[in-house]
C-alpha positions in Angstrom: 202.9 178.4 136.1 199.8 180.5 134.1 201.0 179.5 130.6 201.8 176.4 131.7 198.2 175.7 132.1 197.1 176.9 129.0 199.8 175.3 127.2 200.0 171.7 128.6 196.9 170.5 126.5 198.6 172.4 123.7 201.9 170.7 123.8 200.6 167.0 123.8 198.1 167.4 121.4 201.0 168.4 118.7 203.3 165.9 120.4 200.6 163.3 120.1 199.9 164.7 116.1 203.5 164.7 115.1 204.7 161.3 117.0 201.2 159.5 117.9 201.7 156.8 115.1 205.1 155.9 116.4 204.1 155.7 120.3 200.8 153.3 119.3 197.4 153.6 120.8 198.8 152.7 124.6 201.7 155.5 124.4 199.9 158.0 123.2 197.2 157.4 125.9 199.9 157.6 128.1 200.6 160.4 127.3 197.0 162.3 126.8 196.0 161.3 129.9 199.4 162.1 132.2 198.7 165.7 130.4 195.3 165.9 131.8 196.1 164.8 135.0 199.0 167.6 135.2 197.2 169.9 134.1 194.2 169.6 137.2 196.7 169.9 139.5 198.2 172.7 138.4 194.5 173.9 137.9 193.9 173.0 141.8 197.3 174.8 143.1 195.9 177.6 141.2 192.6 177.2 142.2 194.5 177.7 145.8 196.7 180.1 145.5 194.6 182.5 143.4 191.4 182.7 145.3 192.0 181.0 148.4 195.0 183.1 149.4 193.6 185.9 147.6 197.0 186.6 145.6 196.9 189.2 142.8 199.0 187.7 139.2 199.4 189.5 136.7 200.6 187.7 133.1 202.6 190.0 130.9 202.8 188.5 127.3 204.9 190.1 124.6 202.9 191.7 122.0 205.0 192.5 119.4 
């Protein structure tokens, strides 16, 4: 839930790079903004659950 914040954003902007010209101006706004919009709620359940509910996360990522 972590990553998928930080990578949202990341995977529509390359969605919108590799297939933007195929989806036209009103599918890729579609698409931009339906990202953004995700992304602040899963900004505001975080929001909740991390310093409303006072619950401790730890993210491990694999560093090779």
């Amino acid at each position: 839930m972590y990553l998928l914040l930080i990578f949202l954003p990341l995977l529509s902007s390359f969605s919108l790079l590799l297939f933007g010209r195929f989806i036209g101006r009103a599918g890729a706004a579609v698409v931009s903004i339906s990202s953004i919009f995700f992304s602040f709620f899963v900004a505001l359940f975080l929001f909740y659950e991390v310093l409303l509910c006072r619950t401790t996360t730890f993210v491990a990522l694999p560093i090779s």
